[in-house]
N, C-alpha and C positions, 0 to 999 in steps of 0.2 A: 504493500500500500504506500510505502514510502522511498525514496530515491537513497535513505542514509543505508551505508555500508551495513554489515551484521558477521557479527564472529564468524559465522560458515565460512563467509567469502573468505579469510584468512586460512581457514583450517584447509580449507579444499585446495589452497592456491600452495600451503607447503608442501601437502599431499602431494599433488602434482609433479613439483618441485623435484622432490624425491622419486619420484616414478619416472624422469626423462632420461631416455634410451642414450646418451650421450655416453661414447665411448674414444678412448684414444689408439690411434694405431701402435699394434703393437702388443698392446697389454701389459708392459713393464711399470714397475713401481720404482721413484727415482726416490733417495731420502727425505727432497722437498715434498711429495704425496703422504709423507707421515705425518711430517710437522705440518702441513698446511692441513691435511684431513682431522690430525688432534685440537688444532684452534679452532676449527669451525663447526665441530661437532659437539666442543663447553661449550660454543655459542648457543647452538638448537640444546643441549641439557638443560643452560642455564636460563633460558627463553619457557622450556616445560616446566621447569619447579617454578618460576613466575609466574603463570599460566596458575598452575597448583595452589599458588598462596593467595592468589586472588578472590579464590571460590572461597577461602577457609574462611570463617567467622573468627573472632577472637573467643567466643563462647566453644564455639568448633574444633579449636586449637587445645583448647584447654581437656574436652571432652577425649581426644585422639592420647594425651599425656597420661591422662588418670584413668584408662581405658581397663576393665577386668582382666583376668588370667584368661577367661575366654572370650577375647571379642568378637563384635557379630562379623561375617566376612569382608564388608566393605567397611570397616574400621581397623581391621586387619589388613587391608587390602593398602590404604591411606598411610597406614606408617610403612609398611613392608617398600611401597612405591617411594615412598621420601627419600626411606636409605638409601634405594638404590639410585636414586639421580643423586643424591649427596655423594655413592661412594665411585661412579662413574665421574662424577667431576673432580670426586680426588685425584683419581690417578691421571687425567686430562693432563689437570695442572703440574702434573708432572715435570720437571725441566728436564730436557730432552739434549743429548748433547751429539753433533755429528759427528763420524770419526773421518779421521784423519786422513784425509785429501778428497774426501768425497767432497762430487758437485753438488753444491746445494740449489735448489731454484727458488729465488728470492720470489718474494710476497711483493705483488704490484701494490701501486697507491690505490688500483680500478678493485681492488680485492683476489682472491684466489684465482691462481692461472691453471688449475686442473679440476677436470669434470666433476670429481666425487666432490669435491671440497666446495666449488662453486654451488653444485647441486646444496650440500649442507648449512653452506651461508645464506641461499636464497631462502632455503623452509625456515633458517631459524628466522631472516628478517622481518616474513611473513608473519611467524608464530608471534615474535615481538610488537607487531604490529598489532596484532590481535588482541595483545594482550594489551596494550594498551587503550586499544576500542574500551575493553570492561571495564578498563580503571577512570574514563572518565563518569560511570556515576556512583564514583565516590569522589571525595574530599578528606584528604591528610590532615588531620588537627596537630597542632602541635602534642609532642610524645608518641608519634607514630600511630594515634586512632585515626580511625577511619568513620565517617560519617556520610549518609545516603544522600544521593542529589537525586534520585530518579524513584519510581513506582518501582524496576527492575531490578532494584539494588538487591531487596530482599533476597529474590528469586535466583541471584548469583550464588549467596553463599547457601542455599538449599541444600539439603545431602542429594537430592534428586543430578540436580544439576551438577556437583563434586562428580558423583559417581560419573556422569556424562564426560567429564571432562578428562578423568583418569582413561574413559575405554576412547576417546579421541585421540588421547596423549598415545597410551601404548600403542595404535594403529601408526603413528608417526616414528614411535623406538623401534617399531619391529622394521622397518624401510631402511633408518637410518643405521643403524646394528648390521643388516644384512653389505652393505655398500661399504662400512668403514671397516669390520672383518676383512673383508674382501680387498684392501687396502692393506690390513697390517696384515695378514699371512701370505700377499702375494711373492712368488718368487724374484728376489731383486738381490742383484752383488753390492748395493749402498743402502743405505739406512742404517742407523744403531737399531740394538736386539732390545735395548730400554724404551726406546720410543715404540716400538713395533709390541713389545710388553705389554707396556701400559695401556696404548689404545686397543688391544685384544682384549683386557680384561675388563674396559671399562666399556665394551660392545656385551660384554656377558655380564655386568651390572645393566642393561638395559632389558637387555634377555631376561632377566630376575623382574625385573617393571611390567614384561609383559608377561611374565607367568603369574604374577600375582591378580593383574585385574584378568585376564584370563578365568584364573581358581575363582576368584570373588564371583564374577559372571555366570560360574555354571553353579554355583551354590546358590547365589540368592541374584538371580536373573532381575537386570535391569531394565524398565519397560524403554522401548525403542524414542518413547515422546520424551526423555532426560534427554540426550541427545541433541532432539530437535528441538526443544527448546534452547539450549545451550547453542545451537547453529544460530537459531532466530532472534539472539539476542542483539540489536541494533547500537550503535553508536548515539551516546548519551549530548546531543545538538541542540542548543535551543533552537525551534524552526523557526523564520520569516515570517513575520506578520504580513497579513495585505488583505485587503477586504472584498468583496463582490464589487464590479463594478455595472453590471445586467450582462445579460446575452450568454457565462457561463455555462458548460455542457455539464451532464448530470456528474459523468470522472469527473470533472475543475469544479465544481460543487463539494464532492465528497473528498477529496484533496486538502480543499479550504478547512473541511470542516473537522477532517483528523487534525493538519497543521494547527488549528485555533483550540483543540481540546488540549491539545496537548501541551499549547503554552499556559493555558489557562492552568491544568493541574497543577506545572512549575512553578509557574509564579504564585501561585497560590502558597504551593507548599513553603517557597524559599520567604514567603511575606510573617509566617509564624512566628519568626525569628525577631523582628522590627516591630510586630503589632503592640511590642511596652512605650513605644516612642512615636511613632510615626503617626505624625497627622494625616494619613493617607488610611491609619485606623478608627474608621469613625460611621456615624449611622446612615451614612449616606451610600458608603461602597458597600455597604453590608446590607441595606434598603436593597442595592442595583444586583448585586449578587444574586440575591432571590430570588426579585421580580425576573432578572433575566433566566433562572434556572425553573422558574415557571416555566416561561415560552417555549425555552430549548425543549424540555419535556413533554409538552403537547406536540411539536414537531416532532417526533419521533413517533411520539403517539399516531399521528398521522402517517408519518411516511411506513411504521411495521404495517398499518390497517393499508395500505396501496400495496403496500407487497405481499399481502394476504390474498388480494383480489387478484395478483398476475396469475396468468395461465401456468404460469413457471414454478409460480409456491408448491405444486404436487401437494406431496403427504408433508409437506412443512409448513402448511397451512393456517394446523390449529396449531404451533410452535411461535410463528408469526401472532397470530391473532392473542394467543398466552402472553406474548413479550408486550405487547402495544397496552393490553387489560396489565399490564404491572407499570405502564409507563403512565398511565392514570393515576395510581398510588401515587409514585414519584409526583407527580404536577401538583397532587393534593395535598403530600407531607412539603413541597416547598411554599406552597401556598399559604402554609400555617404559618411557619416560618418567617413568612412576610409579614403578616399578621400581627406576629408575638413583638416582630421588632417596634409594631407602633406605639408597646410600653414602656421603652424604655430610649434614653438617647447618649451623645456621645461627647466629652469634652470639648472635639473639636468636631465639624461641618465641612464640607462642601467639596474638598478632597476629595480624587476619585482612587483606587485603587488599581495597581496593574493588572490584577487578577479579574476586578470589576471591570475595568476595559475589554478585557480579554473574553469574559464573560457573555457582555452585551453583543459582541463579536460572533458569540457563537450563536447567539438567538437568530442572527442576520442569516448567518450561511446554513442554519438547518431550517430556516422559513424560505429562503430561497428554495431550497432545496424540494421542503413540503408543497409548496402553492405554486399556481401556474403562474403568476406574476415574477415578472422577472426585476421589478421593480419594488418589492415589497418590502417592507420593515416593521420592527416591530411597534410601532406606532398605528401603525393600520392596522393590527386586532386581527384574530382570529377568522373574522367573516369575509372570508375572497373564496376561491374555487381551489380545491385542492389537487395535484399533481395526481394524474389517472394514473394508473400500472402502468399501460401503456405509454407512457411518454415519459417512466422512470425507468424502466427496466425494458431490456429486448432481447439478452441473453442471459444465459447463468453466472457467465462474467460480470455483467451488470450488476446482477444479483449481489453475486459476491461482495461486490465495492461499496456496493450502496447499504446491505446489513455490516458491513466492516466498519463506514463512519457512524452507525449509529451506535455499534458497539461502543467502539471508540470513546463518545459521546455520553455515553449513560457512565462508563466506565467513571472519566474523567466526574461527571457530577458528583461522583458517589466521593473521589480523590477529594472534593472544593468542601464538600458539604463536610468530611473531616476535619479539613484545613482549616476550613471556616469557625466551625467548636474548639480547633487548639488555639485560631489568636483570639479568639472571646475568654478562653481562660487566661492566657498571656495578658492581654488586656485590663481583666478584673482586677487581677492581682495590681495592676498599678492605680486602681480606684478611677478608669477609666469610664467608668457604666455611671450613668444618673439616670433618675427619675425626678417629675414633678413632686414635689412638697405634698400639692396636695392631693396627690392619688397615694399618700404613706398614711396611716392610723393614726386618728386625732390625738394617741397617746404620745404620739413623737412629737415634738416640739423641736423644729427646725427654723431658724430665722434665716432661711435663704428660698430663693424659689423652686432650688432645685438639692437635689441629696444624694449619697452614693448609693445606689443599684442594691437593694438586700439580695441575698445570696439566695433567696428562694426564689426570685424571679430570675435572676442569672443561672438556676439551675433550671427552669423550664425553657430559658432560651436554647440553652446546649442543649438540653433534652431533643427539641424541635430540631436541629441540627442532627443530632442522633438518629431520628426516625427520618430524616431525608436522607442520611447514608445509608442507614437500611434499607431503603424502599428503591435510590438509586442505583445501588450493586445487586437486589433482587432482578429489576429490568437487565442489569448488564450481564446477571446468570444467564435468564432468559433468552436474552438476543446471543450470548457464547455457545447456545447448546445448539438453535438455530445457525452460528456460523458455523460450528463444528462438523455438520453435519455434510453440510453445502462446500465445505472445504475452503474457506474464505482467511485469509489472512491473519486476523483479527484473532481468531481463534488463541494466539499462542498470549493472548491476556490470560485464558482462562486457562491453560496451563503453568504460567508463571501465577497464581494465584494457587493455584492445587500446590505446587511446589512449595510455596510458601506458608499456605497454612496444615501441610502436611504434616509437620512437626515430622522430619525425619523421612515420609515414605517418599516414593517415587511416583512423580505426577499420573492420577490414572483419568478414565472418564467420568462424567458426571454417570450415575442410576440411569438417569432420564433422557440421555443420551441415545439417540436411534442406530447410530452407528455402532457396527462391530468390532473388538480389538485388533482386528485384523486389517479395518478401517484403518485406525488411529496410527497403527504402529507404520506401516506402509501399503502401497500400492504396487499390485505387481504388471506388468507391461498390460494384460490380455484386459483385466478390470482399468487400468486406465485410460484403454482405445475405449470402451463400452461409456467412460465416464464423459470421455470429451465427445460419445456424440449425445449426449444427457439423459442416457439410459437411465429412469430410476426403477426398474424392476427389481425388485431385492432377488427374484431368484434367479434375475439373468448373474444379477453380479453378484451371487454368492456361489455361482459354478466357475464365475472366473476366476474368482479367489480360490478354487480350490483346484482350477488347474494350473494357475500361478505356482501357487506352494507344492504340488508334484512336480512341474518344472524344477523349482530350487536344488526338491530330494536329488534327481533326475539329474542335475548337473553335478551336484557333492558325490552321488555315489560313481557320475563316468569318472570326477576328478581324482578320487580316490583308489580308482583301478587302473589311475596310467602307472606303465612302463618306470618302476623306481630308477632309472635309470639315464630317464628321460627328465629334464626340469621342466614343471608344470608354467605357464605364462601365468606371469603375475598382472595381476589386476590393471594396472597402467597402459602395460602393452596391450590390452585392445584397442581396435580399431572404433574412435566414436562414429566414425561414417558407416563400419559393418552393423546388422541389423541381430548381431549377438549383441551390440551395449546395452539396447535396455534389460535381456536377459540378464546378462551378467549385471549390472548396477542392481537388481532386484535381488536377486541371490543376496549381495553384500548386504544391502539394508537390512535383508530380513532374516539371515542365517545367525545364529547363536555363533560367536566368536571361536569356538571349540572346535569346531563344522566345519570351518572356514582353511582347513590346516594344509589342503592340499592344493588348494588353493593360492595360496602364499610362498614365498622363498622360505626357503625349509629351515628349521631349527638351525642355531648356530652351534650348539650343543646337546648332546644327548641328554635323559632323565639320569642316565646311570655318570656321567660326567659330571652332570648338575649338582649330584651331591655330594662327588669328589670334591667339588667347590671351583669349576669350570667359570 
């Protein structure tokens, strides 16, 4: 839905990285092939333990330390993987010494001049890259805390998404391990036996990274949406403001109206902070707030009932028409809201707030969006002609975009309406809330016309605040389970919210949820041709999901009966032009890591070596 970058683009592009067929003529290892392969390979370890630290919570940190004599597997999984990128960058760091008249080949200023090394500088620059997508939403406090700038932040350090990052990470040790082996044991009359040492054993400390999430995986199997969520998690940007100007297509509508939600939830959140000072804290953005998350609400209301009526709604009909009947709640708890605030008012006036900017913003572009007038605003009220199906929606793509902003949308209200009740507590505390004199009990004797806010009315004001975040993340359940289904974008809100309030499990689906795990987790080639011509027969596409997953079996078991003698193509080397990629890219997503063996460039080491201490 959005043009910002997302962790995947990173993981996929090191991936890649490491999978390019780049070879030197010859096949000799010159002593420069060690040392330049041993520097760029603590580069990609020490880019994975970053990657690593990222997800970990300091609560998480602490949990991993004081951990039982029996931990569950992926808490075992978490420290066993530490060590071994820890004890792989010991020996990295190794100083390595050439001998004695060997040519060395110097390290250009442009970076590594040999294939392997270049390949391992490109994935680690990637992976660093990556990693730093995540770390923008957080914020560094002084003493090394960390503090959340995003809705996502939570959802980062999840164990859901840990465990995701650990089975992406070892797909990456097992590429890189295979390449740089194959560096230190190549046959060469130059290179020292210490360098060529050291980076063997710290390829069989990676080997240990990926037997461990390996083990973890067949013990206590991780759902395939850790993962994808952890792909899907986006670059933490504030977006460009810009308003409707008319003439907007329903896309540049629904565009506008993620971009405006989502400034809206930020500023919101980031205004908590300043509501003990800021004259921009006062009854008039908190008035505008409201009233503006009225309108948004009934526009939504409006735009789920048009997508009820499209021909297109199918069996997602009464899904739709459930989301729109809870977007009524919502209009009615902000409504109160509105209401509550006529009792009370604010030290300071007339201020507007960025959040209430942002707000009134969004009432614009989801009234656009609802009513046929292209010219509309929320000054002209509710009474115009509303936006047919037809002339929102013409495909399932439409579909998709148009329940993605209003996901979006409800999401975001439910974010403000929180926001909103932590700077009225921030607020109070600085004796910010009045009331008239003479709406307090003739018992009080106040000689001023107005008085500080009693804490019983400050507590139904939060209250009313309360039930409009309940009643706007009910609507944004609602529209997740409907985007879920339809396969729309948006969806990965309501998996970074699973993850989140999982305490610990791994994101699944909602009960209520039409689709099947087989849904969620992936789609294999035969059910995706069926889906993009908008088949929704369940029992067409539940024969293709099971001729999908016999293909998978079908290909593990040919892979596993080739010729031991024969190396099996590794995943990279298909052809994406031959019409094996979607097979084989199916396989991978949805084969159990275990499965996958023959598949792969083969063990660096044996089981019975391994515990020789290989």
């Amino acid at each position: 839905m959005t043009d910002r970058p997302v962790f995947g683009d990173f993981v996929q592009a090191a991936a890649g990285q490491l999978d390019a067929t780049e070879r030197r003529p010859g096949g000799l290892t010159r002593a420069a092939d060690v040392e330049d392969t041993s520097r760029n390979l603590l580069r990609l370890v020490t880019a994975m333990s970053r990657c690593m630290a990222t997800t970990i919570s300091a609560a998480g940190d602490r949990a991993w330390r004081e951990a039982t004599a029996k931990p569950d597997p992926w808490t075992r999984a978490r420290a066993e993987t530490r060590d071994a990128l820890d004890n792989a960058a010991r020996f990295l760091r190794q100083r390595r010494f050439p001998s004695k008249g060997a040519d060395t080949e110097p390290v250009t200023a442009d970076g590594p001049t040999l294939p392997v090394a270049r390949r391992l500088s490109a994935a680690a620059s990637s992976l660093q890259a990556g990693r730093d997508l995540l770390q923008t939403h957080y914020v560094v406090k002084p003493g090394g805390l960390r503090e959340n700038r995003s809705h996502w932040a939570p959802a980062i350090t999840s164990d859901a998404v840990t465990a995701g990052m650990l089975i992406e990470l070892s797909a990456l040790a097992h590429r890189a391990a295979a390449q740089a082996a194959g560096t230190a044991t190549a046959p060469s009359e130059r290179g020292t036996r210490e360098a060529r040492r050291n980076l063997n054993t710290a390829c069989q400390w990676l080997c240990v990274y990926v037997r461990a999430v390996r083990t973890a995986q067949r013990e206590a199997p991780v759902s395939g949406l850790a993962r994808t969520l952890l792909r899907e998690l986006p670059l933490n940007v504030m977006p460009q403001r810009w308003v409707p100007v008319g003439g907007e297509s329903v896309a540049e509508l629904c565009g506008g109206v993620i971009d405006t939600a989502e400034r809206g939830r930020r500023l919101a959140r980031d205004f908590v902070t300043e509501a003990v000072w800021s004259p921009a804290m006062n009854i008039t953005s908190l008035g505008r707030v409201a009233g503006a998350a009225t309108i948004t609400s009934h526009n939504c209301e409006l735009v789920l009932t048009s997508l009820a009526d499209s021909p297109l709604a199918g069996r997602f009909r009464q899904q739709l028409l459930g989301a729109a009947a809870a977007a009524v709640c919502s209009r009615e708890s902000w409504l109160g809201v509105a209401r509550s605030l006529d009792d009370v008012t604010t030290d300071t006036r007339g201020y507007l707030s960025p959040s209430a900017a942002e707000i009134n913003d969004l009432a614009l572009w989801t009234g656009r969006l609802a009513f046929t007038d292209s010219d509309w605003t929320p000054a002209a009220g509710p009474r115009h002609p509303v936006r047919p199906a037809s002339s929102l929606v013409q495909s399932m793509d439409d579909m998709r975009t148009v329940v993605s902003a209003v996901h979006y949308t409800c999401d975001a209200l439910a974010g403000l309406a929180r926001a909103s009740r932590d700077q009225i507590r921030q607020a109070s505390r600085a004796t910010r809330f009045l009331v008239p004199t003479r709406s307090l009990p003739e018992t009080m004797e106040v000689p001023h016309p107005f008085s500080p806010a009693p804490q019983d009315r400050l507590g139904q004001l939060t209250d009313g605040y309360g039930d409009a975040a309940i009643a706007s993340s009910r609507t944004a359940r609602h529209v997740g389970i409907t985007a879920e289904a339809i396969g729309a974008p948006s969806h990965m809100l309501t998996l970074a919210r699973e993850a989140t309030r999982g305490s610990g499990r791994v994101p699944l689906r909602e009960q209520t949820s039409a689709k099947s795990e087989a849904d969620l987790v992936v789609r294999g080639p035969l059910e995706s041709v069926l889906r993009g011509l908008e088949v929704v027969d369940e029992t067409l596409l539940r024969q293709a999901a099971l001729l999908d997953a016999e293909g998978t079996r079908l290909v593990i078991r040919a892979a596993e009966s080739t010729d031991a003698s024969r190396a099996a193509p590794a995943f990279g080397m298909v052809d994406p032009i031959r019409s094996t990629a979607p097979v084989i890219n199916y396989v991978f997503a949805s084969a159990e890591p275990s499965e996958l063996s023959a598949l792969r460039p083969p063990e660096l080491c044996t089981d019975r070596e391994a515990e020789a201490g290989c």
